[in-house]
N, C-alpha and C positions, 0 to 999 in steps of 0.2 A: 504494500500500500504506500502512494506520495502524501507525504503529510504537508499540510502548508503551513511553514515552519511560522510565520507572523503571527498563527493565532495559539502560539506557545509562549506566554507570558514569563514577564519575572516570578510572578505570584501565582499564577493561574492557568488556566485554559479559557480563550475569551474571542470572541468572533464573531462574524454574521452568521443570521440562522442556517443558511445555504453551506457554511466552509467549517460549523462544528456539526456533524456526522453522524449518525446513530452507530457508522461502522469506527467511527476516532474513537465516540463513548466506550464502544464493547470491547475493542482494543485494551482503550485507557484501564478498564478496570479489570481487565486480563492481565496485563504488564505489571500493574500493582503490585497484585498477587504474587506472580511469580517471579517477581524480580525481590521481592522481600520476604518471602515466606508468610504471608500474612493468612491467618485465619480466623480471624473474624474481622468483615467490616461494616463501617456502615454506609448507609445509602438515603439523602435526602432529595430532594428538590425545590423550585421554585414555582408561580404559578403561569411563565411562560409558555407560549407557543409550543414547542418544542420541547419542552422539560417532561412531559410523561413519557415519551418514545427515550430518549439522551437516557433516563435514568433505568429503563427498563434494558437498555443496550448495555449499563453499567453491570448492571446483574448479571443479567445475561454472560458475559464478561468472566466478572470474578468468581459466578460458580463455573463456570466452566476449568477453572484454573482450579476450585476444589475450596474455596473460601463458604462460609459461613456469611452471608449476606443480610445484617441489619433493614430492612428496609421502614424506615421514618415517614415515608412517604413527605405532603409538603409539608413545607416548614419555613421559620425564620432560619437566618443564621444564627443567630443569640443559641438555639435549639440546637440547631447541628453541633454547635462547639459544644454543650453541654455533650450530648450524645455523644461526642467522641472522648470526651476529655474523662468523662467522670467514672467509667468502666476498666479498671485496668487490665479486663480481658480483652479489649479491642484494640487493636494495631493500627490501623488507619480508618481515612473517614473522605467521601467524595460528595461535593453536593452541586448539584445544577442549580446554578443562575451564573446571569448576568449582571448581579448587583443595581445599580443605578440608570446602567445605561439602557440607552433607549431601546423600541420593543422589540425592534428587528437584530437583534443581540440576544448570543445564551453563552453558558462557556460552562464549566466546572472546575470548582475550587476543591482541592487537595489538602489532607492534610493527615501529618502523622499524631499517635496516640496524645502527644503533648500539645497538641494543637497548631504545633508549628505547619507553617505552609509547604508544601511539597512544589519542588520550583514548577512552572509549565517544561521551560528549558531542560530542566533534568529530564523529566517525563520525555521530555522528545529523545532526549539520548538514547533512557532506555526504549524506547518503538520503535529505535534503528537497529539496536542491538540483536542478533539473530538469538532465540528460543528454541529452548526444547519443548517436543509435543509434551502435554500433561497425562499421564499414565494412570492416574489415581483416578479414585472417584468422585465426582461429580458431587459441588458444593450443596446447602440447601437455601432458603431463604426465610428468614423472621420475619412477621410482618408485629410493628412494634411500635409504643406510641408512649412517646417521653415527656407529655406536655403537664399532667398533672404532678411530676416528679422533679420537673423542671421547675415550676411556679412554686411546691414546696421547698425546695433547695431555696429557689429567690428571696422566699417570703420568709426564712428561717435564718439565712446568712445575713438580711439587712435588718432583723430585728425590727421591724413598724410593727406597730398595732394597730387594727382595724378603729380601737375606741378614740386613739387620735388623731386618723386620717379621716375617717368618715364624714360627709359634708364637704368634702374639699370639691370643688369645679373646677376642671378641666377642658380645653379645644384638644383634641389629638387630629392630627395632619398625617394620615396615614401611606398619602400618596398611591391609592391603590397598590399598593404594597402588601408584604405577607403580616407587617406588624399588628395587625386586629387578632390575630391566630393567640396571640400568646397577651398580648396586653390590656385587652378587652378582657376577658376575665380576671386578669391579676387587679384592674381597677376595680371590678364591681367586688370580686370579694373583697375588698377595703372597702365598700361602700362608700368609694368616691364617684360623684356624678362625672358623666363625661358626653361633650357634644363630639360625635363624630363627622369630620369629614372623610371624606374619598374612601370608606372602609372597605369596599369592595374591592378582594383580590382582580384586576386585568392587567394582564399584560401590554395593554395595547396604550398606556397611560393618559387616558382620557380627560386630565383634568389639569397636570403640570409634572415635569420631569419629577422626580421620585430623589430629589439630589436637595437635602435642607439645608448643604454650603451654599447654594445660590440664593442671593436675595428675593428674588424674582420668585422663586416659589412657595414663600414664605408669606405672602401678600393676603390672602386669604384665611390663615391661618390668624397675621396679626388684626386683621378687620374682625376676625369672629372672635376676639380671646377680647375685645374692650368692647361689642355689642352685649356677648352673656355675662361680660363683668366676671369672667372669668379667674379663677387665680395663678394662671398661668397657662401658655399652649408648650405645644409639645407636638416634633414632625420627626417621620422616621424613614431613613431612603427604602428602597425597592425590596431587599430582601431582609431590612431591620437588624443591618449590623450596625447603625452610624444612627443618632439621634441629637436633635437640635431641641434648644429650647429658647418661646418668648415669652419676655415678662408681661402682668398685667397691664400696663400698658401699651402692649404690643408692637414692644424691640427686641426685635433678635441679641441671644446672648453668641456671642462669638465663640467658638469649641473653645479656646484655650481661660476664656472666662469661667468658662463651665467646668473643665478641668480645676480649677482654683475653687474651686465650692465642694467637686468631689473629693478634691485632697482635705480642707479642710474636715470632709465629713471621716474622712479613711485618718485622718493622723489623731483624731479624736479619739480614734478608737485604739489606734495602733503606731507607732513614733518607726518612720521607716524611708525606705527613699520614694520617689515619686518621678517617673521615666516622660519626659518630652519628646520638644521635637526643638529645634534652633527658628521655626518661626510663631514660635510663642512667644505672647510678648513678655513683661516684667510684672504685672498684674501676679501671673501665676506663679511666677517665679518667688516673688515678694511673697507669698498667698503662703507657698509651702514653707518657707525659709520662717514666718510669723509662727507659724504650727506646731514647730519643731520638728519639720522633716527634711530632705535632702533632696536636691534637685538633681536630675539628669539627664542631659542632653542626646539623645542620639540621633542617626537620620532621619526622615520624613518615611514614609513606609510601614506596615503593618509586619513586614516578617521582623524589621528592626525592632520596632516597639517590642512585638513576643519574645521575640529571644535574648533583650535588655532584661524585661522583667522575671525572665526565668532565671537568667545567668546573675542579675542582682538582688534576689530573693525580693523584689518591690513589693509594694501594698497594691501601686497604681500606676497606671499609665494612660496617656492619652495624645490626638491629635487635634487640630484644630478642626481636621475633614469630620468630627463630631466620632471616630473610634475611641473607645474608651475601655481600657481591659481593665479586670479585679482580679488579686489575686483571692477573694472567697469564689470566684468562678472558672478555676482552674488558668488563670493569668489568660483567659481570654475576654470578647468582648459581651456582653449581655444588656441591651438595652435594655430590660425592665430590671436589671439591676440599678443599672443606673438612673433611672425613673426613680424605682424605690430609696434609693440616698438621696437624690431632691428631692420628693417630698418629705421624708424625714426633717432633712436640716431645714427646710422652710415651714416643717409647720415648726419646729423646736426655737426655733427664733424667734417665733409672735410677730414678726412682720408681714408688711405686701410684697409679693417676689420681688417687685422693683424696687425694692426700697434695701430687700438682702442684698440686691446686687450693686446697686447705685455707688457702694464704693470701691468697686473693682472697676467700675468705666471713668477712673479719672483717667486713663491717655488715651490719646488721638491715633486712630489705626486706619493705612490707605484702603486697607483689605487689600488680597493681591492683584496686582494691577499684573496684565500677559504683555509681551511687548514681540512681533513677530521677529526673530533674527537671523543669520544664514549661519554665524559662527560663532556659538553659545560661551566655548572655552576662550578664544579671543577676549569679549567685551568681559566675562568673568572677573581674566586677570587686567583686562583696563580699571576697571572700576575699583579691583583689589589696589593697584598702586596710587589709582585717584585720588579714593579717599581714603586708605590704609593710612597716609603718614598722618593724618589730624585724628583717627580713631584710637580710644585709649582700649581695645581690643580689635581683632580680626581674629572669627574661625573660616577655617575652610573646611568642617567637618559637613555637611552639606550645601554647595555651593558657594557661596561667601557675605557672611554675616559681620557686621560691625558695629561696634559700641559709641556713641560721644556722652561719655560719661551719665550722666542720668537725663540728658537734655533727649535723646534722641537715638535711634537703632535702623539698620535696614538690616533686610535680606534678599541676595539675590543669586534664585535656584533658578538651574534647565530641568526643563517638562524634561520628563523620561521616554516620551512619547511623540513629540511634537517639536517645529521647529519655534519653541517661545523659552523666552527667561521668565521668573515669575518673582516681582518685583513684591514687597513688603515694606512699607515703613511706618513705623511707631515714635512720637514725641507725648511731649507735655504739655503743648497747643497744639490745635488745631492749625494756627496758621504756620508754625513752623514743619509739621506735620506735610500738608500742603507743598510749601516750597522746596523741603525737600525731595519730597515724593514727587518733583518739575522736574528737581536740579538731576537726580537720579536717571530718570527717564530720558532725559535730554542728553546727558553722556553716554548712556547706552546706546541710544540713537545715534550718536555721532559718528562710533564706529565703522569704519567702511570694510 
């Protein structure tokens, strides 16, 4: 078989519906198997086009290779991580979706017993690699359902009580996404009321891209969270591994805000480090350093985050793109975990959400600004020598970040995917905020 190696990611397996395969799936989770010995796995999806056939090819697949076949059927990812992570009888774990992106997209995400991502790239290695025919016998298949095991886990590691959340009002922005499957019930047993939008699983995303980093799809959400007088919204991308949140007055809180509310809830409990990313701003930084916990930087990326948090025994990690791992959830991501630690710390404070958060938005953020380039590493190191000599820091640990003492920060990363730099800047005003985030842009631009 020709594989077409583009749709073998760093992370993943990801592509248009036409170029991932039912005959890539049945491969993919043959190869698994018997490239690892694995015997038992699991098997989720999503509620795309394409994901009942992809998931069924998966099967198909790894019992043929003689594996023991979990089948979760659909699911969030919050779900799949639980389901792979929490058994230490299971080896690995494969689920169909495409995440966020739009409908004509499916792929499958990998991953071994610790949750770490299994590369696409690797995967393509091994489907070139020649096999031996399978001799044994033929695997079976579980058909198996995690989701009241999963909500007990949630509702038991975050400690709420139903008698102090009940009554709370909620908007949840589901984006037609799989997030109603597991969070819809986890609110009503707390007896929190909840206005739903777009709760209905399509694929075909009928009402706005399923992506709560974008402002643009948060528009609705914040209109409906100050009509019901809500006490805060809440939006969750496509397959509900990433979750955004607006306050009652319907502002978006920034991921790396929101990270700074969840350390705060995790170092209350527990004094420990807390894993970033370098385009977080100081808010969070400041947030955990107040708490008595330790901050840490590593790259932008989900495999980074997981295997920082595992490798530094962390409480918590998180990205701005709204991923956010615990380690009560096996150091991966769980959005109704993280649901359930903001409402906890917002109801325990006796404030209005915007009023907990009102003083984490004292600095001025461009949010990232894309700027189209030809030669990423070029303007990079332009920029690094530009303004490196007046910055009282420069990392190059992702891209190239610098400090002007507490006045002011940029960061400026290459898309891994595209030809864009992706511009960051954070001050103390807005107006200095601003001209830097010109001045920056204007020298990246100049570059020939």
């Amino acid at each position: 078989m020709i594989y077409p190696q583009h749709i073998f990611k760093a992370n993943d397996i990801r592509g248009l519906l036409h170029e991932v395969t039912p005959e890539i799936a049945e491969a993919v989770g043959k190869r698994l198997v018997e490239k690892n010995q694995a015997k038992i796995i699991v098997v989720g999806r999503d509620m795309r086009k394409t994901s009942p056939e992809l998931a069924e090819a998966i099967i198909r697949g790894a019992k043929s290779a003689g594996a023991t076949v979990r089948d979760i059927g659909m699911v969030t990812t919050s779900l799949f991580n639980f389901a792979v992570s929490s058994d230490p009888s299971v080896d690995a774990g494969l689920m169909v979706t495409a995440s966020h992106n739009p409908a004509e997209w499916n792929g499958i995400k990998m991953a071994w017993s610790n949750g770490l991502p299994i590369p696409g790239k690797e995967m393509l290695t091994w489907l070139q690699e020649e096999s031996s025919p399978f001799r044994g016998q033929e695997g079976v298949r579980e058909n198996v359902n995690s989701i009241h095991e999963y909500l007990a886990h949630v509702l038991k590691k975050s400690g709420l009580a139903k008698e102090k959340i009940s009554g709370a009002k909620l908007v949840v922005d589901f984006g037609n996404g799989m997030g109603a499957l597991t969070i819809r019930p986890f609110l009503q047993g707390l007896g929190v009321s909840v206005v739903e939008l777009f709760s209905e699983p399509d694929a075909s995303f009928p009402n706005h891209e399923a992506n709560p980093t974008k402002h643009e799809t948060l528009v609705t959400l914040q209109k409906r969270v100050v009509e019901e007088k809500a006490d805060f919204g809440v939006a969750l991308d496509g397959d509900a591994d990433r979750i955004a949140f607006v306050d009652n007055e319907g502002i978006p809180l920034p991921g790396d805000l929101t990270l700074a509310l969840l350390a705060e809830s995790s170092l209350q409990k527990k004094k420990g480090k807390i894993i970033g990313a370098p385009n977080q701003g100081r808010a969070v930084r400041e947030a955990v350093a107040a708490a008595g916990g330790t901050y840490i930087d590593v790259p932008i990326g989900r495999a980074f985050l997981i295997k920082a948090i595992n490798d530094e025994q962390a409480t918590l990690g998180g990205e701005v793109s709204g991923h956010f791992m615990f380690e009560e959830m096996g150091n991966l991501e769980s959005v109704d975990f993280a649901l359930a630690q903001i409402l906890g710390l917002w109801k325990e404070s006796g404030k209005t959400f915007a009023d907990l958060v009102r003083p984490l938005r004292r600095f001025y953020s461009s949010g990232e600004v894309n700027i189209e380039v030809a030669d990423k590493e070029a303007i990079l190191a332009y920029l690094e020598k530009t303004f490196g000599a007046q910055a009282t820091s420069v990392s190059r640990l992702d891209g190239v970040r610098a400090e002007f003492g507490s006045s002011w920060w940029f960061i400026v990363r290459p898309s891994n995917t595209e030809p864009l730099l992706r511009i960051t800047v954070e001050a103390e005003s807005e107006a200095l905020m601003k001209e830097k985030r010109d001045e920056i842009v204007e020298a990246a631009k100049s570059v020939k």
